[in-house]
C-alpha positions in Angstrom: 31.1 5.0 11.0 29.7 1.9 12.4 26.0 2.5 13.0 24.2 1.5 16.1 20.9 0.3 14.0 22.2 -1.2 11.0 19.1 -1.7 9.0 16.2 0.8 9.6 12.9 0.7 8.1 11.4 3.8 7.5 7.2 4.0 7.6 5.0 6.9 6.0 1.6 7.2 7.8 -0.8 7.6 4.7 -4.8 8.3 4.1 -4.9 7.5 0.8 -8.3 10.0 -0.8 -8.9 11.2 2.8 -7.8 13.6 5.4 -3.9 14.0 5.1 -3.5 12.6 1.5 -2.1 16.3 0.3 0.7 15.8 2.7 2.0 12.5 0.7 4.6 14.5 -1.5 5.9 16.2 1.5 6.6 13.1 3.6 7.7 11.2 0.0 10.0 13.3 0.1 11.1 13.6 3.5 11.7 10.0 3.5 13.8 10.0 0.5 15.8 12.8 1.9 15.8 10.5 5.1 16.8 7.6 3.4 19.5 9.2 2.1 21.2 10.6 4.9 20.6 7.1 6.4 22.5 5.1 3.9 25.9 7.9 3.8 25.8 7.0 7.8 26.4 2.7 6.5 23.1 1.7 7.3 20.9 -0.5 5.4 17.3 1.1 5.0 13.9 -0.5 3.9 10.3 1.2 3.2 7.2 -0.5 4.4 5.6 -2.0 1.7 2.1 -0.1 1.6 4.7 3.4 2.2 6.5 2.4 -0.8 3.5 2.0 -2.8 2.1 5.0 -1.5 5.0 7.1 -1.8 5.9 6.5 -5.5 9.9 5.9 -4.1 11.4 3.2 -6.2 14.9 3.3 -5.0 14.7 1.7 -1.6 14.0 -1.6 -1.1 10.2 -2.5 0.6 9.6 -5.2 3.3 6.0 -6.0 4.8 4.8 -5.8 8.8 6.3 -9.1 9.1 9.8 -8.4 7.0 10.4 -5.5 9.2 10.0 -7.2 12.8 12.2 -9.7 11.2 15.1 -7.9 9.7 14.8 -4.1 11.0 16.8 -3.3 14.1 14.6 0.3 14.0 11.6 1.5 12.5 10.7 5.2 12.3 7.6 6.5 11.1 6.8 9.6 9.9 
């Protein structure tokens, strides 16, 4: 398949200690799951750096604000 985006970054909204940190496993894992499916389709896929550390996900590479407008043809947040 030949992707129309070829390298996505994917962003987890986060409130670290405040209102919606219980929902950081869920969207951990949503973006792994995400990542996944992202990468089997042949595109390259990047966290946000603060997501990333955040998240606990180790497996995907990170890229900061400036990274992403740089490289990224797409970013989703979640």
């Amino acid at each position: 398949m030949n992707p129309l985006f070829h390298h996505i970054a994917l962003i987890g909204k986060h409130h670290p200690g405040g209102q919606g940190s219980h929902h950081l496993p869920q969207t951990a894992a949503i973006l792994k799951s995400l990542g996944v499916f992202l990468r089997d389709q042949g595109c390259q896929v990047s966290l946000e750096q603060d997501t990333a550390a955040h998240s606990g996900l180790q497996d995907l590479p990170s890229l900061d604000i400036s990274g992403i407008a740089q490289h990224c043809d797409l970013a989703l947040v979640l």
